[in-house]
SEBA-943961 format. One record per residue (C-alpha): residue number from 0; residue in one letter; x, y, z. Coordinates in steps of 0.02 Angstrom, whole numbers. Example, Ala and Ser with C-alpha at 12.3 -4.5 7.8 and 13.67 -1.06 7.14 Angstrom:
REM SEBA-943961
n 0	res A	X 615	Y -225	Z 390
n 1	res S	X 684	Y -53	Z 357
END
This chain:
REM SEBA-943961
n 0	res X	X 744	Y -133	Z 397
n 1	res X	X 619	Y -260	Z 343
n 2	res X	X 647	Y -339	Z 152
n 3	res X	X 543	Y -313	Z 16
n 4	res X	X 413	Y -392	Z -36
n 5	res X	X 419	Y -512	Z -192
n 6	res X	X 295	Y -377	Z -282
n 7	res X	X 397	Y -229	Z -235
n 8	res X	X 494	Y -202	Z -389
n 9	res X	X 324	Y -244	Z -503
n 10	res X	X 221	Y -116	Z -394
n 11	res X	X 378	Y 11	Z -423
n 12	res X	X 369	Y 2	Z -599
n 13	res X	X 177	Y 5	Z -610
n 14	res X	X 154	Y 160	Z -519
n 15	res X	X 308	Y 242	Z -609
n 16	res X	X 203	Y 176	Z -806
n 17	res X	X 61	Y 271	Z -714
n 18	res X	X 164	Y 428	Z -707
n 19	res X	X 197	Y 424	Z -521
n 20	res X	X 381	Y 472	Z -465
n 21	res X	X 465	Y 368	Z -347
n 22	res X	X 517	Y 499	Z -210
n 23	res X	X 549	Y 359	Z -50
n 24	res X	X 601	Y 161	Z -48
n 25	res X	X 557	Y 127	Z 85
n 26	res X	X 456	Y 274	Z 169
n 27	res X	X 546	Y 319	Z 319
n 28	res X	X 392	Y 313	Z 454
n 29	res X	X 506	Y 314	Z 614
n 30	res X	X 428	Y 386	Z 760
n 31	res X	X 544	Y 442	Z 922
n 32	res X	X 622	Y 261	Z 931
n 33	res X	X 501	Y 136	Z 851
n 34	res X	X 590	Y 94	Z 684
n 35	res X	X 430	Y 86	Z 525
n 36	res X	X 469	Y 83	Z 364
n 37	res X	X 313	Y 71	Z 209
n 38	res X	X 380	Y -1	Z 45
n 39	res X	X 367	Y 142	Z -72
n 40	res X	X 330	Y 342	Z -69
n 41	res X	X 256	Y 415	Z -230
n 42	res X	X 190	Y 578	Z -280
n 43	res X	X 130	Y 645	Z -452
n 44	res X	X 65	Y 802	Z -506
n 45	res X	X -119	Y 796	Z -545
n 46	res X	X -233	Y 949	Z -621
n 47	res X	X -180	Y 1109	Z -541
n 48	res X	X -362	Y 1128	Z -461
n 49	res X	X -318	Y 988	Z -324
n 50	res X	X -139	Y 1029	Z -319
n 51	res X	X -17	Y 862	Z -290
n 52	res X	X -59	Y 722	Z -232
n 53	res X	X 50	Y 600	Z -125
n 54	res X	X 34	Y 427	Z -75
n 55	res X	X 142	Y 286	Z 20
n 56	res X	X 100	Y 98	Z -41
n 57	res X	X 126	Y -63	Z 90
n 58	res X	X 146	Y -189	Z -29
n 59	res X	X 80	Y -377	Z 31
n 60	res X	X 98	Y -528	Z -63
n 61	res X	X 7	Y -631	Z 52
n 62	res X	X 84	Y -802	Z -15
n 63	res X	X 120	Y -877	Z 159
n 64	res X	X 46	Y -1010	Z 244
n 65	res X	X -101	Y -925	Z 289
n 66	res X	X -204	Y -764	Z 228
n 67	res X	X -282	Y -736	Z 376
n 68	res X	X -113	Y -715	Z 474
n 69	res X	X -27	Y -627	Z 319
n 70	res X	X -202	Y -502	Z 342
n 71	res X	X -167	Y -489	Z 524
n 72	res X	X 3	Y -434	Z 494
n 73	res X	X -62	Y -328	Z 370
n 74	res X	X -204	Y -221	Z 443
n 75	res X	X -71	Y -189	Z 599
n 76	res X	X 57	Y -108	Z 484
n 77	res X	X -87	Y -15	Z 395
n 78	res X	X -134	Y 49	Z 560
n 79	res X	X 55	Y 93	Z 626
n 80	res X	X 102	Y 155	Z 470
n 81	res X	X -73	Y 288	Z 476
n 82	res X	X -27	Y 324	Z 642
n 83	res X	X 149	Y 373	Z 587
n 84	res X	X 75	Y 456	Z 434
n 85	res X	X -32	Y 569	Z 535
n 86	res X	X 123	Y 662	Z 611
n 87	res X	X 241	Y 661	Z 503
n 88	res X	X 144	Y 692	Z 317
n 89	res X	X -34	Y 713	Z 337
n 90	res X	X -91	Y 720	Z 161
n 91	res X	X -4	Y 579	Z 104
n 92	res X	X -130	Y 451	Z 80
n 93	res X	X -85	Y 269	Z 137
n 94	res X	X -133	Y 121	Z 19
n 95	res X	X -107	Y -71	Z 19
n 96	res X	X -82	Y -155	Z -144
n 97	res X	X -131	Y -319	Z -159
n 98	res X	X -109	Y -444	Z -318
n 99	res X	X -254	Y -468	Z -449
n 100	res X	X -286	Y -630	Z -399
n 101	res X	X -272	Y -615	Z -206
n 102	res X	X -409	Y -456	Z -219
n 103	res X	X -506	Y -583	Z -331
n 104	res X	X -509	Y -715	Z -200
n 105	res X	X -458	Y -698	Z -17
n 106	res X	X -502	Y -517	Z -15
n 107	res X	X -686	Y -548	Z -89
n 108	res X	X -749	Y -661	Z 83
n 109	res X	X -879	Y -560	Z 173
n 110	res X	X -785	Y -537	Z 335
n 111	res X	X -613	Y -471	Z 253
n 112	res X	X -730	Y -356	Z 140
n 113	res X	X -784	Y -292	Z 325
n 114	res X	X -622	Y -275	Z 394
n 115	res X	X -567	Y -155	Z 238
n 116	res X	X -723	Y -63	Z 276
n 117	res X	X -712	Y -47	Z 442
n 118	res X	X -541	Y 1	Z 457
n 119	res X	X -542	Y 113	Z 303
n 120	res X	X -405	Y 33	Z 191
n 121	res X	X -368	Y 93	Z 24
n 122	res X	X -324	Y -23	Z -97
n 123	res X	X -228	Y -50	Z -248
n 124	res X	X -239	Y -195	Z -350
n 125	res X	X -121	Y -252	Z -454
n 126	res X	X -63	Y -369	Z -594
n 127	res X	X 125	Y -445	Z -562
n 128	res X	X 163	Y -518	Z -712
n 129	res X	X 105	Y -377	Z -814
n 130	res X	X 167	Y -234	Z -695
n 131	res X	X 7	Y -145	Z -718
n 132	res X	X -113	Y -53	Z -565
n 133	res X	X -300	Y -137	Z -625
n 134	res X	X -400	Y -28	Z -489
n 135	res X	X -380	Y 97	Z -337
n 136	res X	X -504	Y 34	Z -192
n 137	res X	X -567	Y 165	Z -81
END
């Protein structure tokens, strides 16, 4: 099993001041053999008209060497972990949260803001130091 990410435990306890229970972590994704695992499964009960509403969060730091790789590495999981989604829960909804200030610059160049469109990722950005979710990015 992959570790966490340095965020994990600040994305855990943003979602959970959001009223969002914890149900996986990780999020079991294992198909047949291949082994995926997303950082966190949440749910919450929302107004009874849309009945609940579950999610599972990748959570990226992206503080290595480079952003573009660290998005690379990103987008695949994103896609493996939809895939795996797909089968196994179909309504949960699949979102990457990113920090404040990576959204704020890396994420803002044209060609990323593409990629995000063009691949249909759902975002959440959020503040580490603070432990908050600032804004969900459809």
């Amino acid at each position: 099993m992959a570790r966490k990410d340095i965020y994990h435990d600040a994305v855990r306890v943003a979602l959970e001041k959001e009223k969002w229970t914890i149900t996986d972590d990780p999020l079991d994704l294992t198909i047949g053999e291949v082994e995926l695992f997303a950082d966190l499964g949440a749910e919450r009960v929302i107004a009874a008209e849309r009945g609940n509403e579950k999610i599972a969060v990748e959570i990226k730091s992206f503080i290595g060497q480079s952003p573009v790789s660290e998005f690379h590495k990103a987008i695949g999981q994103y896609e493996n972990y939809r895939l795996s989604l797909e089968e196994l829960d179909p309504v949960r909804e699949l979102w990457l949260a990113v920090p404040e200030e990576v959204w704020n610059d890396f994420f803002q160049r044209p060609f990323i803001q593409k990629a995000i469109e063009r691949y249909g990722i759902q975002i959440i950005v959020f503040d580490p130091e603070n432990e908050n979710l600032e804004s969900w990015i459809k």
